[in-house]
C-alpha positions in Angstrom: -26.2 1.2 -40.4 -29.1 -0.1 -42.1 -32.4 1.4 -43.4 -34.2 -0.9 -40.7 -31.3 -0.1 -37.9 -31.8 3.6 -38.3 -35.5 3.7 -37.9 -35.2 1.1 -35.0 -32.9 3.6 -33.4 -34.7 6.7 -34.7 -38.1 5.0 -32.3 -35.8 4.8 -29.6 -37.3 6.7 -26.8 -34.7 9.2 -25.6 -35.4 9.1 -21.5 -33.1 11.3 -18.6 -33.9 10.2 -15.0 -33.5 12.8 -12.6 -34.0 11.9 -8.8 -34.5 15.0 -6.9 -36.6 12.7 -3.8 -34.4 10.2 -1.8 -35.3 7.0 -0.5 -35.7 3.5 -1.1 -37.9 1.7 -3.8 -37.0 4.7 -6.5 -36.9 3.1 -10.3 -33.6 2.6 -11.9 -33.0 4.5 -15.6 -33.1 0.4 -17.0 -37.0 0.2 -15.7 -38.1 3.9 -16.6 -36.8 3.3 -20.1 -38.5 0.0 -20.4 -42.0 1.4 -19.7 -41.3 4.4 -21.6 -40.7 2.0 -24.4 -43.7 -0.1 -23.9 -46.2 3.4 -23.5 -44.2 5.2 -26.2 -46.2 4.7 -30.3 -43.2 6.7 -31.9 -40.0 8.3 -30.8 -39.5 10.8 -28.2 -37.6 12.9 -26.4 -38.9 12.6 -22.2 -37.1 13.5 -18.9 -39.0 11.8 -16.1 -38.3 13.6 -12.8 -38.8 12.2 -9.6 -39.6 14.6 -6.7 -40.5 15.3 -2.7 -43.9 16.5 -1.6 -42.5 20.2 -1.7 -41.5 20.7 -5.4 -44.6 18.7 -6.3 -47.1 20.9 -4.7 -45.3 23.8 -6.0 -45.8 22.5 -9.9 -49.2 21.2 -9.2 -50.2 24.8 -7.4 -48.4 27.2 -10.3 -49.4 24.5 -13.7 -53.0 23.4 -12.5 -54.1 26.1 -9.6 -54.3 23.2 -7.3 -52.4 23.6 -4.1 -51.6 19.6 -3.1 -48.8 17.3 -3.9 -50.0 15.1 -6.7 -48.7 11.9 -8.1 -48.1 12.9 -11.4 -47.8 15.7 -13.8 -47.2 15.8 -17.7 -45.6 18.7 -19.1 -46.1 18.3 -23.6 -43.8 20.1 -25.2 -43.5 21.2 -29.5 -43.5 18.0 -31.1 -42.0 18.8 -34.4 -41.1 16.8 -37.1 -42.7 13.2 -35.3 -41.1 13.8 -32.5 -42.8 13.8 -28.8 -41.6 15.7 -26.4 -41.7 16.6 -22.8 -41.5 16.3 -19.1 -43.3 13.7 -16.1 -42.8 14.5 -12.7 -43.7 11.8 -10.0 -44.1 12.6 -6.8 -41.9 9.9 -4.6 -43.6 10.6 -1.3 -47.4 10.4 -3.0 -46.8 7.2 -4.8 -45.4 5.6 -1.7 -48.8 6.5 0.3 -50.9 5.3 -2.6 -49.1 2.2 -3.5 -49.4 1.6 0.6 -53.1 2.4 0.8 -53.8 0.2 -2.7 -52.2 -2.8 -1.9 -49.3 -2.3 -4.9 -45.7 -3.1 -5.1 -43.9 0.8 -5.2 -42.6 -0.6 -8.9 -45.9 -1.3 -10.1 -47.0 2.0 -8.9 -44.6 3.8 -10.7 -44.3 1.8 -13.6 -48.2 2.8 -13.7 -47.5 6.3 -13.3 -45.3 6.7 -15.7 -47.3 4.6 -18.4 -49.9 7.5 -17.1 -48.1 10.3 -18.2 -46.6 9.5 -20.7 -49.9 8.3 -22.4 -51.0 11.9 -21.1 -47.9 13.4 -23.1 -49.2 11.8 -26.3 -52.6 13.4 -26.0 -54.6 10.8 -24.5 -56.7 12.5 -21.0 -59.5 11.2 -18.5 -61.9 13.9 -18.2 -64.7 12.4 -19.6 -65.9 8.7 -19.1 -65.5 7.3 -22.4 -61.7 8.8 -22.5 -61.2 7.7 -19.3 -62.5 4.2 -20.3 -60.2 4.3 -22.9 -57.2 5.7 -21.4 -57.4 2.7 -18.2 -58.1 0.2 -21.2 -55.0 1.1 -23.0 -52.9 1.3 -19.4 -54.1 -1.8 -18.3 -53.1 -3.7 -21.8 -49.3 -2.3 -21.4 -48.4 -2.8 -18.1 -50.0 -6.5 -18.6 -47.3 -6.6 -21.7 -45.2 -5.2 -18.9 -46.3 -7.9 -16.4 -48.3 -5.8 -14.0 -51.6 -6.4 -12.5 -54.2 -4.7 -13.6 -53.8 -0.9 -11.9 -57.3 -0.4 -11.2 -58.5 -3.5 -9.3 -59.6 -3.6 -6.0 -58.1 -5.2 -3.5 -58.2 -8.7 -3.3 -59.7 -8.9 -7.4 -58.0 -11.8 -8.4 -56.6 -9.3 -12.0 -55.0 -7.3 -8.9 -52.1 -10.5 -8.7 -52.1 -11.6 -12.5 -51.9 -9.6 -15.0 
């Protein structure tokens, strides 16, 4: 293997899929390691986890004192050595509401979501307005790449059908 091969493959995000909700519309491991790739600035190490109102009350309610089921939660783990590490649970039954309510395709919901938490994983947060300016900025530019409308728009914004 080559110099260039090894550090191509040493980039590679390393992605596990586990589908603990049921139901249609849920991502394949092919599109959760494609937007992993495109949110992903080095290598890593990520299990996404895809769950039912239940377990996703239960993590929100233990890691974040909030007692709801949210759509997602990032869980950073050690990042030694360059590495990124950690967990992203979606919650199925949350994303289908929203992606109902918001006039989105279930994909491009949870291709968002993930491009959400994993930008989360790597440090980047919303709490105040100019991070959260930059966070939808930089979310908005890769699901574009990714050919996704822009996530924010409202309905009927003509960026809402073209990225």
């Amino acid at each position: 293997m080559t110099a260039v091969a090894r550090h191509a493959a040493a980039r590679r995000p390393a992605i596990t899929l586990q589908l603990a909700a049921r139901g249609r519309g849920l991502p394949t491991p092919a599109q959760v390691r494609r937007w992993a790739a495109a949110a992903l600035a080095r290598a890593a190490e990520v299990t996404v986890r895809i769950v039912g109102a239940a377990e996703a009350r239960r993590l929100n309610r233990a890691y974040r004192g909030r007692d709801y089921a949210t759509n997602v939660l990032s869980f950073p783990y050690d990042s030694g050595r360059g590495m990124l590490r950690g967990d992203i649970v979606l919650c199925a039954p949350v994303t289908r509401r929203e992606a109902r309510a918001q006039g989105k395709t279930l994909e491009a919901h949870f291709a968002h979501l993930i491009v959400h938490g994993l930008l989360h994983l790597q440090g980047h947060d919303h709490e105040r307005p100019r991070e959260a300016a930059r966070m939808e900025a930089l979310e908005k530019k890769l699901l574009a790449k990714l050919g996704y409308a822009d996530p924010y728009a409202a309905p009927g914004d003509p960026r809402r059908t073209h990225p």
